[in-house]
C-alpha positions as CSV (number, residue, x, y, z in Angstrom):
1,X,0.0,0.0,0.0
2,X,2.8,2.0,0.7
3,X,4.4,1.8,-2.3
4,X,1.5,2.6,-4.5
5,X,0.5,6.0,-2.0
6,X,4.7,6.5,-2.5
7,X,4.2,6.3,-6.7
8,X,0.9,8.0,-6.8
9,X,2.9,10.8,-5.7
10,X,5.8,10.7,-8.3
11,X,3.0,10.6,-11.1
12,X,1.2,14.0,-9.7
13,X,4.1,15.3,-10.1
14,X,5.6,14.2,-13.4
15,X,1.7,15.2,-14.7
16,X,2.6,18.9,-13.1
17,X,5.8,19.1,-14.8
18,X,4.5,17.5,-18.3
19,X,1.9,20.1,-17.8
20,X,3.6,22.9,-17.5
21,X,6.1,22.1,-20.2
22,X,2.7,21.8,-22.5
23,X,1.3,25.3,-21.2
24,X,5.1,26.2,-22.3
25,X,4.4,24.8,-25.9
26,X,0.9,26.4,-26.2
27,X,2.2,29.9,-25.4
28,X,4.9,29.4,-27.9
29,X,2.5,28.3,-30.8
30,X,0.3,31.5,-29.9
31,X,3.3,33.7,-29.8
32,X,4.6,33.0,-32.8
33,X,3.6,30.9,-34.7
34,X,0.0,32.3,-34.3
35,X,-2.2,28.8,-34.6
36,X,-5.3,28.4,-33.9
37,X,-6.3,26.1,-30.4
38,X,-7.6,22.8,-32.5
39,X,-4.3,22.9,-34.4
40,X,-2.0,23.4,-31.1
41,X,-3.6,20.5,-29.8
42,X,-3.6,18.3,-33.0
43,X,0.0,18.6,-33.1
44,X,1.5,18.3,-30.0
45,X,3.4,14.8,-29.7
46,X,5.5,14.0,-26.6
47,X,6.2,10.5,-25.4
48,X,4.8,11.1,-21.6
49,X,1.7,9.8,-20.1
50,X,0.4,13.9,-20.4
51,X,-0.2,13.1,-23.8
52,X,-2.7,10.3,-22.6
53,X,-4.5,13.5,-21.1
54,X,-4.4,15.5,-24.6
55,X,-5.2,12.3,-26.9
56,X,-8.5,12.5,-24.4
57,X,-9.0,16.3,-25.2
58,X,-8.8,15.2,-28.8
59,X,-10.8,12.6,-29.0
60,X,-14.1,14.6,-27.0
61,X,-13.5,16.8,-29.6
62,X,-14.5,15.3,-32.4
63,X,-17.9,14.7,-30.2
64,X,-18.2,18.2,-28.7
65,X,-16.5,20.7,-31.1
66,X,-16.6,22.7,-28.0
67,X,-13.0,23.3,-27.0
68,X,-13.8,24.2,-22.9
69,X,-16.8,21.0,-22.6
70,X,-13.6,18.6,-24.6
71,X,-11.0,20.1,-21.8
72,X,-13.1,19.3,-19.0
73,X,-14.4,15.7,-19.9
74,X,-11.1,15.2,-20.2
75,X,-9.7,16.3,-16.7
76,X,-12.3,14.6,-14.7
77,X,-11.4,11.2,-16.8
78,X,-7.4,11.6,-15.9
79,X,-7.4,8.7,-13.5
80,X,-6.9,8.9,-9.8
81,X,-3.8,7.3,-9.4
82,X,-2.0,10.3,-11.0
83,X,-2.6,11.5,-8.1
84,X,-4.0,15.0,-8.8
85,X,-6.1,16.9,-6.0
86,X,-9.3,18.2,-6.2
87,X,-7.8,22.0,-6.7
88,X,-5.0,20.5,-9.4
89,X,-7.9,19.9,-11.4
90,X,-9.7,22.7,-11.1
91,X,-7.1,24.8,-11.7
92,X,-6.3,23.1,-14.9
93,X,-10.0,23.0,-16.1
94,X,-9.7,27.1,-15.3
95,X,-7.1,27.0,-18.0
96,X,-9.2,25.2,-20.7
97,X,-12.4,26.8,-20.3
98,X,-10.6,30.2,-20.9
99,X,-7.8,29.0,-23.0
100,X,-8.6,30.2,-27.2
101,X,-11.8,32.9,-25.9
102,X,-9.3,36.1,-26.4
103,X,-7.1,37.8,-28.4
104,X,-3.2,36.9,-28.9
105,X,-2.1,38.6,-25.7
106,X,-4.8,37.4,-23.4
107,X,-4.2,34.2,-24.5
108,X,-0.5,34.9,-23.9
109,X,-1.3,36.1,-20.5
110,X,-3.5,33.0,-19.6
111,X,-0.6,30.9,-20.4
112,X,1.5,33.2,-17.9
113,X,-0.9,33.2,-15.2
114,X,-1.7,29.3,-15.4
115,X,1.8,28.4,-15.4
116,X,2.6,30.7,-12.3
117,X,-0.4,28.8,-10.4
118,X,0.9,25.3,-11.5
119,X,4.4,26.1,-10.5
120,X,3.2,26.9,-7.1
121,X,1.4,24.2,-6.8
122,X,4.2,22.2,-8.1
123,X,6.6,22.9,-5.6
124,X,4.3,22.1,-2.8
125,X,3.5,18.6,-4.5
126,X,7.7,18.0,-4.9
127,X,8.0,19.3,-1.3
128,X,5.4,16.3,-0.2
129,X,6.8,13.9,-2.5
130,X,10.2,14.4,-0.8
131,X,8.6,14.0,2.5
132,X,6.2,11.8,2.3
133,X,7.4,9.0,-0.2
134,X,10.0,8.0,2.1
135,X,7.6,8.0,5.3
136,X,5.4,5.3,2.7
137,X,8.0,3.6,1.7
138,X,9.4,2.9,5.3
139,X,6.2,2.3,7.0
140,X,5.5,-0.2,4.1
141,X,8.6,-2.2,4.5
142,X,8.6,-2.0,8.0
143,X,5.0,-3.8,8.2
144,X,6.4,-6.0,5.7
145,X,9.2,-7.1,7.6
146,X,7.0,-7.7,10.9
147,X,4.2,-9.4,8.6
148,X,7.7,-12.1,7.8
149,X,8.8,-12.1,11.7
150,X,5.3,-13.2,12.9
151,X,4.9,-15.4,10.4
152,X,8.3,-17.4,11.3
């Protein structure tokens, strides 16, 4: 039990990290390349389980041709042992349901803003992962080990 509470906690926050770096991506796209949403999302390719996440937006697309309604199926289907909190989703729905409704430089600035609030809430799920993974890990073993001594 341990050890999956210890990995749940390395996947939250590899999904952070693979999230930011695709908030990165989407802001660089608008910037300068100055693509449209559907085709951002199309073409971004990464080998990480993020892009799980984005073949889901994709896919509720071609259902819902509404961008914000595809976004949010999508992060209430990411599955629970990533991890994520309750607010971690929210936050990331936020993005979506706002994400392609202004100009260039709102756009721009959602990306900013998004990014800031998953950075903070990055380094507070790195900060528990530090702390807490070992606890599980121990506490797991630990029962383990007893579980072998009674047993002998």
């Amino acid at each position: 039990m341990g050890f999956v509470i210890s990995h749940r906690l390395y996947l939250r926050v590899s999904f952070l990290q693979q999230y930011v770096r695709f908030i990165e991506y989407v802001e660089t796209e608008i910037r300068y390349a100055h693509k449209i949403l559907e085709n951002i999302i199309n073409n971004y390719e990464n080998d990480s389980d993020f892009v799980k996440f984005i073949h889901m937006v994709k896919q509720n697309l071609t259902y819902d041709r509404n961008f914000s309604k595809a976004w949010e199926k999508a992060v209430y289907k990411i599955p629970s042992s990533f991890g994520l909190t309750i607010q971690d989703k929210k936050t990331i729905c936020e993005f979506g349901a706002t994400l392609g409704t202004t100009d260039v430089m709102g756009q721009i600035s959602l990306c900013k803003l998004n990014k800031s609030l998953i950075n903070s809430i990055l380094e507070v799920a790195k900060e528990e992962k530090n702390k807490k993974s070992k606890l599980y890990f121990m506490l797991s073993s630990s029962f383990g080990i007893c579980i072998t001594i009674i047993l002998l």
